[in-house]
C-alpha positions in Angstrom: -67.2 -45.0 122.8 -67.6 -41.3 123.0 -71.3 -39.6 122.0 -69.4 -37.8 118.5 -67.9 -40.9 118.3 -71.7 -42.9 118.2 -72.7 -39.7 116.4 -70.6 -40.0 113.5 -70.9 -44.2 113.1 -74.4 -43.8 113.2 -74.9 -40.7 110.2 -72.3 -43.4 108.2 -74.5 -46.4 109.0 -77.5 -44.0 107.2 -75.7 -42.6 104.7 -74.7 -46.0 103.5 -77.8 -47.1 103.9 -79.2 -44.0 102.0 -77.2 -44.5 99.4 -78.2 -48.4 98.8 -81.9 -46.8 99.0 -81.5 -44.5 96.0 -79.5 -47.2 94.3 -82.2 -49.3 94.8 -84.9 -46.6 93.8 -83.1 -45.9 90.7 -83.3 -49.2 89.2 -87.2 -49.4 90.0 -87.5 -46.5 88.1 -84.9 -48.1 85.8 -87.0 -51.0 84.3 -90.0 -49.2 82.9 -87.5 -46.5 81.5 -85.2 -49.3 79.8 -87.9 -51.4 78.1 -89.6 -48.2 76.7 -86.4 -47.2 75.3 -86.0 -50.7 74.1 -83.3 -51.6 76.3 -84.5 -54.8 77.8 -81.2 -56.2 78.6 -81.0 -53.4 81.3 -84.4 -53.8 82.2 -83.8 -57.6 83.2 -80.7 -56.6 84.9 -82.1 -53.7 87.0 -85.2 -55.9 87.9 -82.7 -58.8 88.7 -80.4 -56.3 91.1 -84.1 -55.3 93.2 -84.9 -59.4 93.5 -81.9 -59.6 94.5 -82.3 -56.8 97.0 -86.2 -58.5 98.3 -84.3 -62.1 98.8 -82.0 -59.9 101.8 -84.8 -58.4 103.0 -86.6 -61.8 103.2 -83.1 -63.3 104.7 -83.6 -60.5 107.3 -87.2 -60.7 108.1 -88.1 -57.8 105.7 -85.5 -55.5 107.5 -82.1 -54.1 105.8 -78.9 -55.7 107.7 -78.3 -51.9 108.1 -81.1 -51.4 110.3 -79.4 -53.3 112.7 -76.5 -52.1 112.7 -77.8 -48.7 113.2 -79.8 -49.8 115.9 -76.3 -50.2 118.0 -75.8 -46.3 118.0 -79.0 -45.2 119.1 -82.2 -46.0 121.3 -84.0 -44.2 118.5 -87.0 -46.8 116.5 -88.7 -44.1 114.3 -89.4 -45.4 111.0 -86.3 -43.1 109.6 -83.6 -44.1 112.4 -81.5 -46.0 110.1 -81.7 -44.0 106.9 -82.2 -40.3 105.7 -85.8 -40.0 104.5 -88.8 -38.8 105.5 -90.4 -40.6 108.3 -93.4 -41.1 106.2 -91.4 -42.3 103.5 -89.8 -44.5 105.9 -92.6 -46.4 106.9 -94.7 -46.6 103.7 -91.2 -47.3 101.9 -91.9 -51.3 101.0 -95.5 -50.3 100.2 -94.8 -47.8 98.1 -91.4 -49.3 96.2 -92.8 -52.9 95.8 -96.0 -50.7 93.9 -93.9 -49.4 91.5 -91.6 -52.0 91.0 -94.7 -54.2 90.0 -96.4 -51.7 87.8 -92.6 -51.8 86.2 -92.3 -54.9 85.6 -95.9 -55.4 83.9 -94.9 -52.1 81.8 -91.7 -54.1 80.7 -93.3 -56.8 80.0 -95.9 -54.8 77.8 -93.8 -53.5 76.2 -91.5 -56.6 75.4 -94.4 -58.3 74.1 -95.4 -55.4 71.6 -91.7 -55.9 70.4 -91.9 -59.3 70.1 -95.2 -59.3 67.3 
């Protein structure tokens, strides 16, 4: 395989996994938005689609399968190889995600309980 070749599988390995990232992101941000508009049927669900993202990472020893495929198109191991972010965002990026995805879910749940009196 040709360097362009390596080149381009490599920026569609991180745009894919870019892509999943913001997905991802969006429904963390997605649960405390939903129960505070009431919508706690897409709460659940957007909670349920990041669990469901955290079993895969546990599958993979807390690594996206994407990292690895990444990993065949360059000798590169930053933090932000595999996916286009910030290296610091990179490395913090479970830290700072699983944060706000807790602090989300308590928010929900706050607020369901409120509902439910």
């Amino acid at each position: 395989m040709d360097a362009a070749s390596t080149l381009r599988r490599l920026q569609l390995v991180k745009l894919a996994h870019t892509a999943a990232w913001a997905f991802f992101v969006a429904c963390i941000a997605g649960v405390p938005i939903a129960a505070w508009a009431g919508r706690f049927d897409v709460a659940l669900v957007c909670g349920v689609a990041v669990l469901f993202e955290v079993g895969i990472l546990i599958v993979n020893a807390w690594s996206c399968p994407l990292t690895a495929v990444a990993a065949r198109y360059t000798d590169d191991r930053r933090a932000n190889f595999d996916i286009y972010l910030p290296e610091v965002v990179a490395r913090h990026n479970k830290g700072i995600f699983g944060t706000l995805y807790v602090a989300g879910i308590a928010v929900a749940v706050v607020l369901w309980l409120e509902r439910a009196r």
